[in-house]
C-alpha positions as CSV (number, residue, x, y, z in Angstrom):
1,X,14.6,-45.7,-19.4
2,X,16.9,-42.8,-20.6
3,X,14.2,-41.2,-23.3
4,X,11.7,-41.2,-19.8
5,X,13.7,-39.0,-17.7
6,X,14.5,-36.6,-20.2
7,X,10.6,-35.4,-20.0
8,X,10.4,-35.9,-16.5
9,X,13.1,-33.2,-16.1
10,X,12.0,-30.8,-18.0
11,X,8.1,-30.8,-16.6
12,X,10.0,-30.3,-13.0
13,X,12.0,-27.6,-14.5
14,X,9.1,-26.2,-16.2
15,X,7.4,-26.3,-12.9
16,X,10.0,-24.5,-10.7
17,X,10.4,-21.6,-13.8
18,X,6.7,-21.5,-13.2
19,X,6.7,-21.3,-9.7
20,X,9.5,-18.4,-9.3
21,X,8.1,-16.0,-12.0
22,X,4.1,-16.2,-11.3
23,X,4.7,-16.4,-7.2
24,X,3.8,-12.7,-6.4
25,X,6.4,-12.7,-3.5
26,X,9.2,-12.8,-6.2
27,X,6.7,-10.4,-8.4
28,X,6.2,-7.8,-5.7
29,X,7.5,-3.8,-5.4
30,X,10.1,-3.1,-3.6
31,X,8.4,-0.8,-1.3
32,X,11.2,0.2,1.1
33,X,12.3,2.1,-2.1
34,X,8.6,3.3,-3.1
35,X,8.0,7.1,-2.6
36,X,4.4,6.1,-0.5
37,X,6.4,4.2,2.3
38,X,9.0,6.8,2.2
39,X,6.4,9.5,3.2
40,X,4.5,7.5,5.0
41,X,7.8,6.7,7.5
42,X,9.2,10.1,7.5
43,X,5.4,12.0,8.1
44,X,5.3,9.5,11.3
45,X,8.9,10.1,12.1
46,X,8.9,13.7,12.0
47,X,4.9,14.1,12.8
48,X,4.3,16.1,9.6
49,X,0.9,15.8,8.2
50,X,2.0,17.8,4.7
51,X,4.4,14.9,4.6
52,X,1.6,12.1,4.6
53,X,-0.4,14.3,1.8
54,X,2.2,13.6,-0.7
55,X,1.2,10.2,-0.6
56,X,-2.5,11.0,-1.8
57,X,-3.3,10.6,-5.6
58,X,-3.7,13.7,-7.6
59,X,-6.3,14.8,-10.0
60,X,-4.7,12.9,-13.1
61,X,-4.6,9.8,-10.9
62,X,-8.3,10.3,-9.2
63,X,-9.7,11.0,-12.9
64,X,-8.0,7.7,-14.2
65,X,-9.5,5.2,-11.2
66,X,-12.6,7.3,-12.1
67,X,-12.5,6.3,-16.1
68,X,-11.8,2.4,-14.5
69,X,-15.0,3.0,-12.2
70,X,-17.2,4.2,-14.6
71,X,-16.2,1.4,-17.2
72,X,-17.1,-1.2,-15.1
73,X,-20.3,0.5,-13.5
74,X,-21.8,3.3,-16.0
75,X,-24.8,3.5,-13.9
76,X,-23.1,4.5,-11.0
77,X,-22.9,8.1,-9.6
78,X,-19.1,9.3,-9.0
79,X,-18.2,12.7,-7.1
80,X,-15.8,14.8,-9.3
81,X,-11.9,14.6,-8.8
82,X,-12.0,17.6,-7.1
83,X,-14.4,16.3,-3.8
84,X,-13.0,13.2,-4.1
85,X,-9.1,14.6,-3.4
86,X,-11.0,17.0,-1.3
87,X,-12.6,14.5,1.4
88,X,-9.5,12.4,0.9
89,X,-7.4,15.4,2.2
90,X,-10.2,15.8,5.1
91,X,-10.0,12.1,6.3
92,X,-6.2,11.6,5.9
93,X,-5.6,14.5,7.9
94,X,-8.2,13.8,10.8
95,X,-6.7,9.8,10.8
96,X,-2.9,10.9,10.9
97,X,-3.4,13.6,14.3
98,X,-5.5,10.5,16.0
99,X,-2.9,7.7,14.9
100,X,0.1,10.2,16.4
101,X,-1.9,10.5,19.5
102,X,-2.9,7.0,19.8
103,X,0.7,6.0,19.4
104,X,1.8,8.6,21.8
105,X,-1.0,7.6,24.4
106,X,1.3,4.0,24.4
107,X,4.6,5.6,24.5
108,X,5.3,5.3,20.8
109,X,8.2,8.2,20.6
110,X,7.5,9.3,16.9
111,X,11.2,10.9,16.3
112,X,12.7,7.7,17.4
113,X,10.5,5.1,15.2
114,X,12.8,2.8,13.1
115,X,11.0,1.2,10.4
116,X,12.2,-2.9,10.4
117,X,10.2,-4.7,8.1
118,X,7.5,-4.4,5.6
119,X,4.8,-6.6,3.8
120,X,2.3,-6.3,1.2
121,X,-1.3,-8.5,1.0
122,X,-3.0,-8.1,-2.2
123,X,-6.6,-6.8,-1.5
124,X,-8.4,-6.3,-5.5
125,X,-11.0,-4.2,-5.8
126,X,-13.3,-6.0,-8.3
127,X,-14.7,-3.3,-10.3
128,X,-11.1,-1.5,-10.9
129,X,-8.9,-3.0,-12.7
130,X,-5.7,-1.6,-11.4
131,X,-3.2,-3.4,-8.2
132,X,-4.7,-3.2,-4.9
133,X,-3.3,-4.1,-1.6
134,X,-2.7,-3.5,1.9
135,X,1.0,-2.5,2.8
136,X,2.1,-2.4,6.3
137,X,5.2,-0.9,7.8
138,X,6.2,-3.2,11.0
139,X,8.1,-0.5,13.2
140,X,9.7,-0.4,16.5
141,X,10.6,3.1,18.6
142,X,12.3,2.3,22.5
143,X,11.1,-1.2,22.3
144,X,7.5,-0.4,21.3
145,X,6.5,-2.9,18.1
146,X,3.7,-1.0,16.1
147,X,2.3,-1.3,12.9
148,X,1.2,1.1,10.2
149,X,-1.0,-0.1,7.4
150,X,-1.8,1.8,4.6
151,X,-5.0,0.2,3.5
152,X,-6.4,-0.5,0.4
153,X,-3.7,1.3,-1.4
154,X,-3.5,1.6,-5.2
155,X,-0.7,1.4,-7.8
156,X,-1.7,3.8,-10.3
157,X,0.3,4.5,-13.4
158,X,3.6,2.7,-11.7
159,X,3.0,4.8,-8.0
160,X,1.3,3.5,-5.2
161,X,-1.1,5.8,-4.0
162,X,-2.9,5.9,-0.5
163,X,-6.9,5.5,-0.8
164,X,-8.0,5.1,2.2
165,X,-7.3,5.3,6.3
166,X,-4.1,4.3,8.3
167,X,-4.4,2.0,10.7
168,X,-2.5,1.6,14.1
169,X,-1.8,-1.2,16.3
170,X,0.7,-2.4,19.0
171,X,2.5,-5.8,18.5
């Protein structure tokens, strides 16, 4: 009976090591600290688009998803760093003056947002092989609930990165 439970035990300890250090919510940033939510939050808060650029990668970043991109798809046709940072700069701005006047069209009062909660959903992109995800900032300013989610956002060379639009919504 004895030499039984001895295997038994450790297969269910083996198990629950197993479970703790490949379950990505006990793997996962922790983004309150991360520069990108810190910008994000404080661009919002004090309605600063220079502020929200910080967030956007830089040429050494851009040229490193651009080495992934091409690895995995030679035959495809990639704008240079420069136009991609370029139209990133474009969009980001244009999508940060709507979100501010979207939220302030629903009595969002910017300078008084408090930032209570944030998550993080995985979302790969299949032909770059670096962490993808969506992370979203659940906020609240004089009892409006909103959300901010930075979409598809990268982690490139140990920074997350924004690569894409913000969205808005109203809980």
């Amino acid at each position: 009976m004895k030499a039984q439970q001895l295997p038994t035990r450790l297969y269910i300890l083996f198990f629950i090591i197993s479970f703790f250090i490949y379950n990505p919510a006990f793997s996962q940033d922790n983004f309150e600290d991360t520069k990108i939510v810190k910008n994000v939050f404080k661009a919002f808060k004090k309605k600063k688009e220079k502020i929200i650029l910080k967030s956007l990668s830089n040429k050494k970043d851009v040229n490193y998803i651009i080495l992934l991109a091409k690895a995995k798809k030679p035959e495809e046709k990639i704008p240079s760093a420069d136009t991609i940072i370029a139209d990133f700069k474009r969009d980001l701005s244009v999508n940060f003056k709507k979100i501010i006047k979207k939220g302030e069209s629903f009595g969002v009062a910017w300078e008084n947002m408090v930032l209570t909660k944030i998550s993080y959903a995985s979302n790969p992109d299949r032909y770059i092989d670096v962490e993808r995800g969506d992370i979203t900032l659940e906020c609240e300013s004089d009892n409006k609930k909103f959300l901010i989610i930075l979409k598809k956002s990268y982690k490139i060379r140990g920074s997350w990165r924004l690569m894409n639009n913000i969205k808005f919504s109203l809980l």
